[in-house]
C-alpha positions, 0 to 999 in steps of 0.5 A, a space after each residue: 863757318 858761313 853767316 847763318 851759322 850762330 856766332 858764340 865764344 867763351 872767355 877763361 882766364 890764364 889760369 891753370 884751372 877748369 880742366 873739365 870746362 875746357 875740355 867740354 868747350 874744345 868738345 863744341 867749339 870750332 876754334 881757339 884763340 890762346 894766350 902766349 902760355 898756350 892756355 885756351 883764351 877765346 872758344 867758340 865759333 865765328 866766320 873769319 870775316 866777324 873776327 879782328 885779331 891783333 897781337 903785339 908782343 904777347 899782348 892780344 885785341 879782338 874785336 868781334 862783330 860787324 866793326 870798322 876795324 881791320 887787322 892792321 889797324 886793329 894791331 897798329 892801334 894795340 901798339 900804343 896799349 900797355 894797360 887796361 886803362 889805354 884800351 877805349 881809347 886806343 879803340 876811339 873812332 872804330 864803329 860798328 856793332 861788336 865785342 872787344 876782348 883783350 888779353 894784356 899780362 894776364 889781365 883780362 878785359 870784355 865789354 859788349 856795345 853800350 846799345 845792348 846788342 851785343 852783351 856779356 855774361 858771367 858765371 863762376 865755375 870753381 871759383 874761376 870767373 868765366 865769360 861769354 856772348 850768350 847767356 845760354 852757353 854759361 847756363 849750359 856749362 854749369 847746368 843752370 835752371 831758369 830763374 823763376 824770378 826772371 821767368 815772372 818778370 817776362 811776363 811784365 810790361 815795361 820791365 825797368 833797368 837793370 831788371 830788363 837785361 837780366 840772365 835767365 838762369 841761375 848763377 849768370 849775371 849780365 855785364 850792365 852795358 856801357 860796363 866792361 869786365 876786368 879779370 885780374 890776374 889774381 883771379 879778381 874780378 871787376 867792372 869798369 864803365 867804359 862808356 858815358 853819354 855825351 852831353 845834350 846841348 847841340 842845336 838839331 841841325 849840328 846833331 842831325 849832321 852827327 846823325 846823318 855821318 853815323 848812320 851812312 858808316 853804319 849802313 856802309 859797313 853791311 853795305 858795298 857796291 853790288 853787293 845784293 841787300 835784303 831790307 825791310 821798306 815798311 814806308 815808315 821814315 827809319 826803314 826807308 832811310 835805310 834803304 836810300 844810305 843802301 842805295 848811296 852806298 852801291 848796295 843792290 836792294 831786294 826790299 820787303 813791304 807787308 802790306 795789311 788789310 785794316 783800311 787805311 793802312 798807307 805803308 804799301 804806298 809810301 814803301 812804292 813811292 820810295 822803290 820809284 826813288 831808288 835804284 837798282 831794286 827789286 821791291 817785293 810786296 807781300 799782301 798779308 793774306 799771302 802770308 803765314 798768319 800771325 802765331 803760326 808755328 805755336 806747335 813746332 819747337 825751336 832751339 831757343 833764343 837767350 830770353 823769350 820775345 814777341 818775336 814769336 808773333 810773326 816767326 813764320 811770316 819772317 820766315 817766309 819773307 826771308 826765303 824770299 829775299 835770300 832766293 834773290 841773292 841777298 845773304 844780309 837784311 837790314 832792319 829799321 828796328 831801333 828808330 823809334 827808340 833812337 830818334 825819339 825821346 820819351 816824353 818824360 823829358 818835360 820833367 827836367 825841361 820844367 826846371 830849365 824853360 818852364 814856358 817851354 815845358 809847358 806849352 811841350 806838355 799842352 801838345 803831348 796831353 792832347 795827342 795821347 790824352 793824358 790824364 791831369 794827375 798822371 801829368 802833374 805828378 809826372 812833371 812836379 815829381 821830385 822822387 828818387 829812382 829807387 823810389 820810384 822802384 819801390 813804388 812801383 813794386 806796391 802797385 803790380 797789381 793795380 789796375 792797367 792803365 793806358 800805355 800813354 800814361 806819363 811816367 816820371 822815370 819809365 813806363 808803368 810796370 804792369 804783370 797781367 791779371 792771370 799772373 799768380 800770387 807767387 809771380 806778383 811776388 818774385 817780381 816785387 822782390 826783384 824790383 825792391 832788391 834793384 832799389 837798394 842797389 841800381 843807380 839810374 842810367 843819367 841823374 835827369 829822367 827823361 835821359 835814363 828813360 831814353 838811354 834804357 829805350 834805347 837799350 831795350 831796343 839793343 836787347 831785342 836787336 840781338 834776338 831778332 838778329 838771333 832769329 834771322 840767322 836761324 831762318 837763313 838770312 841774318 838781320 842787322 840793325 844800324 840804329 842800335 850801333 853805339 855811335 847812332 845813339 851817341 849821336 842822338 843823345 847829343 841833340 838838345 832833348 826838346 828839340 827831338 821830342 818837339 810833340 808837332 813834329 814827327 821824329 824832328 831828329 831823323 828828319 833833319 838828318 835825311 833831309 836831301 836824300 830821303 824824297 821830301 813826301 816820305 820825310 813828312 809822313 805822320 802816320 803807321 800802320 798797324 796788324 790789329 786785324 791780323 794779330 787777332 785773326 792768327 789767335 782765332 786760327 790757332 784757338 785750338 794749340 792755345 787751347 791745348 797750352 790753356 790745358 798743359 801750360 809749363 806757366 801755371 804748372 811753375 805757379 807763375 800763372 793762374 789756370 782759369 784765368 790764363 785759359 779766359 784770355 787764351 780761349 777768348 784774348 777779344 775780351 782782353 783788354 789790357 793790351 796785346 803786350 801782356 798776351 804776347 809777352 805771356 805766349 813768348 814766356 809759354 813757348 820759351 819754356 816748351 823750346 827749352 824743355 825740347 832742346 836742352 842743349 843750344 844747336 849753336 854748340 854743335 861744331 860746324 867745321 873742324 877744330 881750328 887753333 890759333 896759338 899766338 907768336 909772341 914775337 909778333 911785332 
């Protein structure tokens, strides 16, 4: 199996049981990991070099995705495990961005990454609990249909914990991340949360430092000397610092600028100034009217992805820039996705700070009311707000279907959750009997809200990072993303809240860790750019296939979208005005349901070399 051959695996218990599910899954996968008793433990398919497997007298680790570990030091560190409890902390100190699966006397333990890049899912088949990467697989085994709940809560802007990393099937249920699950083996099954944020009390500097040591083992792990890399170079301060740890590390870049039509778009000469500073790289500016157009390739069906995404936007355009970089050699991207997310705090921080620096807080508050223009209303009662998290939830159910309000509107414990105008009856519904149900049962991710606001951020970009690496593969060319790796964010939930979400500064955190290896001139960048004009000239261009989906939407013909006024903003998205996320995330869903539709079963499940077992030597050490 090479690189840009979609990585998946299966977990079953060591239980004589699901003899119709093996044999299915022996049918699609190209290798086989069993436990001591010669049963199947781990099916599925990954290149050997995504693969750490350790074996200690019966008892089994893998580690699975881009990690620091190797076999040796995976097994010397499987010698001081006897129990389930003995594993994070066997692990300490491994970083990267992966699964861990261990199998120890018939207890089974799996956990993805605390980012939610790399995530897990369960089904029950027979009773039996069964476990896997991918969403998709279990839905396949046990011939799931899409939740129509979920499909609705696609279409919202600002999808809040734990409704945002839900499974879009039926009877598959996500692992929260920072949880790992434990199969017992009785056939019980639990979870256990094996991750917790660290606390918020370092200076900048000391978390800077933390940061800057984090992201260079993030980049050395997909970087090495002479190693040919492909990387976005936007001119933005988190792709660029990618770059220069690239290019510390030795790695030979090919690096990609979009450079945008609208006036006053800088990215194209920041992106120049950087290439001037680094060595060994080809830099590539791609002018957009060289480029595909936004929404290119609405009438071709794909193999699709776990959930819908905005990625849909600028499919071919990446598609293009990926052709491009791989015909220079580079076999891997790296991606600043996931800096904003990272290094930036939302601002309902202010709400906890009060408590705390009153004077501080306020004049904190000052700055951020005349940057985004918030309302008075909106922030007092973000500030003064005493209201649960459940609470919060609920609230926000009664108000689906309130006006939109601007996306810089404070909020206490998120963004505000807004289903677009053409959303029917139905979908306004489903969604507000999701988010009443997560009320009763959903504990926030930290008891401050501006640090389970950052921690779900932070999440949501771990989400979109699976999918955009996803994708990458798909065009040839995987894409990762240091930012999302799980010891990037610890480092920057370390640093004292307000001094990373100082409102003069830009990205005050990720400054303060680039200082002395990023040029000065592009650390002190306060601007982005932006595609508005390309975004709305793509939709001109395809107004005939939106017109076409206006008449055959799957959206409307499931009762989630009304027709008439779905068809207005398809036919006529300038006079649209709640913002381009609602169309997007609406197309997104649309394209989901037409990919799956086209391809029930997932292109990754057709084997791509022969069948590999690997039985375990139980005399091994």
């Amino acid at each position: 199996m090479s690189d840009t051959s979609a990585c998946w695996f299966v977990i079953v218990p060591d239980r004589a049981a699901l003899p119709a599910v093996l044999t299915r899954l022996r049918e699609r996968a190209d290798q086989v990991v069993s436990y001591p008793s010669g049963r199947p433990w781990l099916l599925g398919s990954w290149p050997p070099q995504k693969m750490r497997l350790a074996v200690v007298g019966g008892r089994m680790l893998a580690v699975v995705g881009t990690s620091s570990a190797t076999t040796a030091d995976l097994t010397a560190r499987l010698k001081g495990v006897h129990a389930v409890a003995d594993l994070e902390a066997a692990l300490g100190g491994v970083h990267g961005s992966f699964h861990v699966v261990a199998a120890l006397d018939r207890h089974v333990y799996v956990r993805g990454s605390a980012s939610g890049g790399r995530r897990v899912y369960r089904t029950s088949i027979e009773g039996v609990t069964v476990c896997a990467d991918r969403a998709r697989t279990l839905a396949w085994l046990t011939g799931a249909d899409p939740d129509t709940a979920q499909l609705t809560a696609r279409l919202a802007v600002g999808l809040p914990h734990p409704l945002a990393g839900a499974a879009m099937w039926h009877g598959v249920d996500t692992v929260t991340p920072g949880e790992a699950l434990h199969l017992d083996p009785d056939g019980a099954c639990r979870t256990i949360r094996w991750w917790h944020p660290p606390a918020a009390d370092l200076p900048l500097a000391q978390a800077a430092s933390r940061l800057r040591e984090a992201l260079r083992d993030a980049v050395a792990l997909r970087a090495r000397p002479g190693w040919v890399l492909a990387a976005d170079l936007s001119g933005g301060m988190d792709s660029t610092s990618l770059c220069f740890l690239a290019a510390e590390a030795g790695a030979r870049l090919v690096t990609a600028t979009l450079h945008w039509s609208a006036p006053g778009n800088l990215d194209h000469h920041y992106a120049r100034y950087a290439a001037d500073h680094l060595p060994h790289i080809e830099h590539l500016t791609f002018p957009s009217d060289e480029l595909p157009s936004c929404f290119t390739g609405l009438d071709q069906r794909h193999d699709p992805l776990d959930e819908p995404s905005a990625l849909l936007r600028d499919g071919e355009i990446q598609r293009h820039l990926a052709h491009a970089m791989r015909a220079r050699g580079a076999t891997l991207r790296l991606s600043g996705h996931g800096g904003d997310h990272a290094v930036s705090p939302p601002a309902s921080y202010l709400h906890e700070l009060l408590r705390r620096n009153p004077r501080l807080a306020l004049r904190h508050t000052a700055g951020f009311k005349a940057r985004h223009r918030w309302p008075l209303g909106a922030t007092a009662r973000m500030l003064l707000g005493g209201g649960s998290y459940p609470a919060w939830l609920t609230a926000a159910a009664g108000r689906l279907r309130e006006p939109a309000v601007s996306a810089s509107t404070p909020e206490t414990w998120g963004q505000r959750i807004v289903l677009p105008v053409w959303a029917s009856t139905l979908a306004a519904d489903e969604l507000a009997g999701l988010l009443c149900c997560a009320a009763e049962q959903a504990e926030p991710l930290a008891a401050d809200p501006g640090r389970h606001a950052w921690i779900h951020q932070m999440r949501e970009a771990g989400r979109l990072a699976r999918l955009i690496t996803d994708a990458g593969t798909a065009r040839g060319l995987p894409v990762d993303s240091p930012f999302c790796d799980d010891a990037v964010l610890t480092a920057c939930l370390s640093v004292r809240t307000q001094e990373a979400g100082d409102p003069w500064s830009y990205k005050p955190l990720l400054a303060a860790a680039m200082k002395g290896l990023v040029p000065e001139h592009l650390l002190a960048r306060t601007t982005k750019d932006h595609c508005g004009h390309e975004w709305y000239d793509g939709l001109k261009t395809h107004s005939r296939q939106l017109a076409d989906w206006a008449d055959t939407s799957h959206l409307v013909a499931a009762g989630l979208a009304q027709e008439n006024e779905l068809r207005r903003v398809l036919l006529s998205p300038g006079l649209h005005t709640g913002g381009c996320a609602q169309l997007e995330y609406t197309l997104a869903t649309e394209a989901w349901l037409r990919d799956l539709a086209t391809h029930p079963v997932p292109a990754y499940l057709t084997p791509t070399s022969p069948h590999e077992e690997h039985p375990v030597d139980t005399a091994a050490h």
